[in-house]
N, C-alpha and C positions, 0 to 999 in steps of 0.2 A: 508601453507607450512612452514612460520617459523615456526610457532607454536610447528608444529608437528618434524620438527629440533628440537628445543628446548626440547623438550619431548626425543628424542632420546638422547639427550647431557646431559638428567640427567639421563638417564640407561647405559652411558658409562664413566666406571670409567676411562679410559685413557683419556679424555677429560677435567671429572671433576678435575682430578689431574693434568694436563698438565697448563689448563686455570690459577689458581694463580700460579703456578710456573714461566709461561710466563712472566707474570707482576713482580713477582718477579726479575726475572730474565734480565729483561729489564734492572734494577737500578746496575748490574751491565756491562749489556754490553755498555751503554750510556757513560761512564766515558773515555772506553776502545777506542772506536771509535772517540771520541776526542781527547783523548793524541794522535792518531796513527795520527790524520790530524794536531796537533800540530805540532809533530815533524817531519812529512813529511815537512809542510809550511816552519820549520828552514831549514833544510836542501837544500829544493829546493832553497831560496834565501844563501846559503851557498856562492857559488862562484859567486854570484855577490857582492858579500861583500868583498870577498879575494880579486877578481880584485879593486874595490874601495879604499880597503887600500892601495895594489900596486900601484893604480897612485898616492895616498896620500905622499907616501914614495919619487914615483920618483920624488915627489916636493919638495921632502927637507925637509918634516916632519918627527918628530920622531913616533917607532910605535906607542905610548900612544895615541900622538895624532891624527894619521892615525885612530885609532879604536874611539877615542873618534866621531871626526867626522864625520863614520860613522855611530855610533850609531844616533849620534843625524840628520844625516839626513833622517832614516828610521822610519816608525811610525808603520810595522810590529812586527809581536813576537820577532824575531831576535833581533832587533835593542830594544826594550825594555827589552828586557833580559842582550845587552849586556851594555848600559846605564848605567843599575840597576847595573851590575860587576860593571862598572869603578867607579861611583858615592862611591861604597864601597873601593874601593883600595886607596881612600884619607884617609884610618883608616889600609889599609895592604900595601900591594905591586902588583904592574901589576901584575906579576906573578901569585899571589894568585887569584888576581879579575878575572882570566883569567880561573883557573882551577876550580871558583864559577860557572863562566856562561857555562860552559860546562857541570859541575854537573849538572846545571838546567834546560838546553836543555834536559838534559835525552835522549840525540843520541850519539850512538858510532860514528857518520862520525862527529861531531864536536869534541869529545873527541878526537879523533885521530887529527884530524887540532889543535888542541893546544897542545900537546903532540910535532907533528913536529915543530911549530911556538918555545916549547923549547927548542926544539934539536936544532935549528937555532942559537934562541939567544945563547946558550951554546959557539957554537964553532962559534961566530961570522960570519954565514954565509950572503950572500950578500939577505935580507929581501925581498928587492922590486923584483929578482927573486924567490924567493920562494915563495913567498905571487901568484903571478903570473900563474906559475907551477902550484899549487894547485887549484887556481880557475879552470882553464883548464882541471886539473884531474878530479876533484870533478865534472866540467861538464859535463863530459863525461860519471862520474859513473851514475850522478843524470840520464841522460837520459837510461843508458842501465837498470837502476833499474824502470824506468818507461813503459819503453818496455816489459821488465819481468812481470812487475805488470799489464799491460795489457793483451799478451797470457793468464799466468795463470789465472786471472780473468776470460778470456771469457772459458776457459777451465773448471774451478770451476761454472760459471754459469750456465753453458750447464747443467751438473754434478745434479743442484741443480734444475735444470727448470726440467730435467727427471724423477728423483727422487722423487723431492716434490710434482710436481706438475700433470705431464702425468700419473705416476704410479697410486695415490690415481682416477684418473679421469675415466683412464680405466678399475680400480680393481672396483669402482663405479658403474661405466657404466656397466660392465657385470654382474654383480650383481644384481642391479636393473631390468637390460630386464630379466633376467631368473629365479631370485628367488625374485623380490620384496614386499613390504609389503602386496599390494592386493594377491599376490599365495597364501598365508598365511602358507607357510613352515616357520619350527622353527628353525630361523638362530640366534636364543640368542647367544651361546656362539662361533660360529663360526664367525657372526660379531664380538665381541668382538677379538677373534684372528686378523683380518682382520684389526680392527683399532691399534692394537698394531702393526700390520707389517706395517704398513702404516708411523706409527708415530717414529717407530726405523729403516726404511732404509731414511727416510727424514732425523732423528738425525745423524745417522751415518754417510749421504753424506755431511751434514753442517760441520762436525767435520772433514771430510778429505778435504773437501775445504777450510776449516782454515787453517791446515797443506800446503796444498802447498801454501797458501799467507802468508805465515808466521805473522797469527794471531789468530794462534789457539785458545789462552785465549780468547777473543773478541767474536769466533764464537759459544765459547761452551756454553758462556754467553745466544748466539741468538738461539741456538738448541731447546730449549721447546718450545721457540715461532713457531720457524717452525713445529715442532712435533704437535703443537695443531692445525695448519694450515691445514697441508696435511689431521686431522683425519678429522675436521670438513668438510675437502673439499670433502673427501671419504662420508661422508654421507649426504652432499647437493645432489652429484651427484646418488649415490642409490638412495633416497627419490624419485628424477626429474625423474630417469629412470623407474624409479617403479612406477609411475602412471601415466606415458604418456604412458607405452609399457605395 
């Protein structure tokens, strides 16, 4: 049975095109899936940081070193990121070391937390409530954005278990009982249709389930992978149904 897979996968040019592309393609979505759990990890530890400074403050520190000792008591991304800022503001100014480590997070919810933490210092507002405020905010977002990113996930899953995987199984399966290889009907170019529609509503459902998790780049990376899944899957399952039935 492999064998005779294998045979099929080299008379199907959507497979043999899709197979290096996968792999190709992998080397870009690997990068992409990282950054994204990078900067989720900053973010989630966001406001426990801002709370940390805040009691920092309400003891009588100044922020420099409200921040300095948070960084150094965390051994997460966060805290080595913001380290690294301060470590560097002995050659600039807080201020600078502050809009470094935000750069570097590559998150707009931290970029936004130092933007307000300047607006504070600007007009001298009271720090240890604002540092405060913000963790709390930020709390609240961090979770309604992980609630979201649950729904829509199991919503894009479903999306993606139907599509990828039921579709090719059943397009398979029927296939196999009524026209498989022992009938010896000439389904050449008609399989080949067959695994093209298989391999482009799999692409297509990967690429709108990236859309609504807002990672689309990420997903379109993973689409040929999927695409080569679903075809190869469409013709394990003809193969199995064609010579059991």
């Amino acid at each position: 049975m492999i064998w005779q897979l294998m045979e099929r996968l080299n008379d199907n040019p959507a497979a043999i095109l899709l197979l290096p592309l996968s792999i190709i393609c992998l080397g870009g979505a690997i990068p992409l899936m990282r950054e994204h759990s990078r900067r989720r990890s900053i973010e989630r530890a966001l406001p426990e940081m801002l709370e940390l400074i805040s009691a920092e403050l309400g003891a009588g520190l100044g922020l420099e070193q409200a921040f300095a000792d948070v960084a150094k008591s965390r051994n997460d991304e966060a805290g080595k990121l913001l380290d690294l800022a301060l470590e560097r503001a002995q050659a600039t100014s807080f201020s600078a070391a502050l809009a470094r480590f935000a750069i570097e997070t590559r998150s707009s919810m931290v970029q936004r937390v130092v933007n307000l933490l300047d607006a504070a210092l600007e007009q001298n507002a009271p720090l240890q409530d604002v540092t405060y405020r913000m963790s709390i905010e930020y709390e609240k977002l961090n979770t309604l954005l992980r609630m979201k990113e649950e729904k829509v996930f199991g919503q894009a899953f479903t999306m993606i278990i139907l599509m990828a995987l039921m579709l090719p199984v059943i397009t398979g399966f029927i296939v196999g009982v009524f026209a498989g290889p022992a009938t010896g009907y000439p389904l050449g170019s008609t399989l080949n249709a067959l695994y093209i529609f298989s391999a482009a509503a799999t692409g297509v459902t990967v690429v709108i389930s990236g859309r609504m998790l807002d990672r689309l780049g990420q997903y379109v990376w993973v689409a040929p992978l999927g695409m080569f899944i679903s075809t190869v899957l469409f013709q394990g399952v003809y193969l199995v149904a064609g010579n059991l039935f």
